[in-house]
C-alpha positions, 0 to 999 in steps of 0.5 A: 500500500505505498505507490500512488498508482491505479488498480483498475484497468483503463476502460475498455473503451479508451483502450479500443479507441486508442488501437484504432487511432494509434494504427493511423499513420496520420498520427504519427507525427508531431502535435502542437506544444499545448496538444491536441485542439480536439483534446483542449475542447473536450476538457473545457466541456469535463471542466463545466461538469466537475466545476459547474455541475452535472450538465455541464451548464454551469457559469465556468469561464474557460476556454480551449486558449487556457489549456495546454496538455503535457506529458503528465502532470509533473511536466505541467508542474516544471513548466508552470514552475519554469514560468512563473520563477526563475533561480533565487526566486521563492515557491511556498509548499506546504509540508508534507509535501509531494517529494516530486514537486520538491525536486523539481523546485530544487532542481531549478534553484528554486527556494522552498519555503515550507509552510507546516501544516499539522494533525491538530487541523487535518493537514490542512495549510492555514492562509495566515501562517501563509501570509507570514510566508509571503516576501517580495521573493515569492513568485507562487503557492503550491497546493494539492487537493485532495493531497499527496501524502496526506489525504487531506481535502481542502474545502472550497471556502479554504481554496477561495482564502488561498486564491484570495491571498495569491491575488492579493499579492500578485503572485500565482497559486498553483492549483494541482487537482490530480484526484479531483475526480475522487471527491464524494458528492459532499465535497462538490464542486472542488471550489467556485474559482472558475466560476463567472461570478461568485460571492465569496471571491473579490469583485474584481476577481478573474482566475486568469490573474492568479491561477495555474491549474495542473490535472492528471489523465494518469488517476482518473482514466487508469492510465499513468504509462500514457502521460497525459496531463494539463495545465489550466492558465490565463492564455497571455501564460500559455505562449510562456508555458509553451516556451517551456514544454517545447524545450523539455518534451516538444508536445505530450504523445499524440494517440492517446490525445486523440483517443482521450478527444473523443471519448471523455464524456463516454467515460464519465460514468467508468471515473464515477464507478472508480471513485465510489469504488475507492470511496468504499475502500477508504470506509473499509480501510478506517473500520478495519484499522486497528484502533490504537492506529490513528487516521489524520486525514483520508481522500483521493488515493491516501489515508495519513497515519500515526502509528502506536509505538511510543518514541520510534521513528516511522521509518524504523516501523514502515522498515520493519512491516516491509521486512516482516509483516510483507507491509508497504507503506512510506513514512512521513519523511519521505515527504519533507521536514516532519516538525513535531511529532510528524515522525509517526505518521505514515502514508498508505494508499488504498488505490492500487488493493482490492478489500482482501488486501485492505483487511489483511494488512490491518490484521498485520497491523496489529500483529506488529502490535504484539511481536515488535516489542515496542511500548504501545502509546496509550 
């Protein structure tokens, strides 16, 4: 239970589509850097839906210029970071962050400011602690929702302040929606940014001003070898992003663009029978924890952690479940600098086992209780 990636199979659908278009040697050759105008087209329309509602009538203010696709949604993170700062420059990350977007900053010369997020809120950031952050080096702010590692999903009123406060400043938020598709009906829609008019955003309010959105095909579609992802930005940022995309990738691969076009509202109903799938699974994961372990947060692939043993370092635990128990799981330093009482949390995730695994690694769970001979928090 430690990789983020998808047990389910692609849709049947996707996959006969992309045989036919990929056997076309007219698709052989190069797309255009921000991808496929049919692709760009169909997830405006995926966009009015998850932001907007069912019908895909709702008031949601974008348009095929605002969207570029990238080979993945780490490409889209690299080049909004190569678009926004340059070496020297600071990016504000929450902690524990996705270790990825870390490298990627770090790679560019790019300072990390971290802001520390805590159990006692959830691993949910607080925009004030945020503000604090904010110096005239500050070219953006990083959020993913729900998150990697922890879970933790943000409620649109949280979005909004971030959004608010990145306005504010005149610096971009940068919005990573990888496991949007995974929220339950009671966290719907993700937030109202997009939206033509909304009560809780500034009256001279306009996405474009402030947002990059970065989503991923890999999670919702079951198909991560494919990469297919995107980012969502004002169209004056797109010629920037290009700029960036053609020197690292030269365009995301064409085929399954071009299958993705044509199939995406046929697919919605395979991505909500995932997600309800997923949902059942995190439900079943959290009954069947033992109960001296404690969940902090829980959505999109991950459940966030503590675990029972008094004073041991969650990298000696997860070590010891790899070695002895055949338990996978990732500790909390893999994805940044803990803070206080961070060194018990664990990351697992629910997405790649089905329910007999879940309940077998509980059940080892409190096995270890009994044979690691560690004191048990009380």
């Amino acid at each position: 239970m430690s990789q983020g990636v998808p047990g389910t199979p692609p849709p049947k659908l996707f996959l006969d589509t992309l045989a036919r278009v990929s056997a076309d040697p007219r698709n052989c050759g190069y797309a255009e850097n921000v991808g496929e105008r049919s692709l760009r087209e169909a997830v405006v329309q995926e966009m009015k839906v998850a932001y907007g509602g069912a019908d895909g009538n709702g008031e949601v203010d974008v348009t095929a210029e605002d969207v570029a696709i990238t080979a993945g949604c780490n490409l889209a993170f690299f080049a909004s970071a190569m678009a926004v700062a340059e070496k020297g420059d600071e990016v504000i990350l929450p902690v524990p962050w996705y270790f990825n977007h870390e490298m990627t900053l770090t790679s560019l010369g790019i300072k990390i400011v971290t802001l520390q997020t805590s159990p006692e809120r959830a691993f949910q950031p607080s925009p004030e602690d945020c503000e604090r952050l904010i110096t005239p080096k500050t070219k953006a702010i990083v959020l993913v929702t729900p998150n990697n590692p922890t879970g933790a999903i943000y409620p649109p009123s949280l979005i909004a302040s971030f959004a608010k406060l990145a306005h504010a400043h005149k610096i971009a938020l940068i919005l990573d929606e990888t496991y949007r598709d995974f929220l339950n009906s009671a966290h719907l829609p993700p937030h109202h940014l997009f939206s033509k008019s909304s009560v809780i955003l500034p009256t001279d309010w306009s996405w474009r001003s402030t947002i990059i959105h970065l989503f991923s095909f890999s999670k919702s579609y079951c198909i991560p070898g494919h990469r297919v992802g995107l980012i969502c930005a004002s169209s004056s940022l797109i010629p920037q992003l290009n700029k960036a995309l053609d020197n690292i990738q030269i365009c995301a691969p064409r085929p399954p663009q071009l299958a993705l076009a044509s199939v995406l509202p046929q697919l919605r109903p395979f991505v909500k029978d995932v997600a309800g799938a997923l949902e059942r699974r995190h439900t079943l994961f959290k009954d069947s924890l033992p109960s001296r372990w404690k969940v902090g947060a829980q959505g999109g692939y991950y459940a966030f952690v503590q675990h029972p043993f008094k004073g041991v370092d969650a990298m000696v635990v997860c070590e010891r479940l790899a070695k002895e128990m055949g338990v996978v799981c990732l500790p909390a330093g893999f994805f940044g600098p803990v803070g206080e009482g961070g060194e018990r949390w664990v990351r697992f995730s629910v997405a790649n086992v089905d329910d007999e695994r879940v309940r077998l690694v509980c059940e080892r769970l409190k096995e270890s209780e009994e044979t690691f001979g560690w004191e048990i928090e009380s």
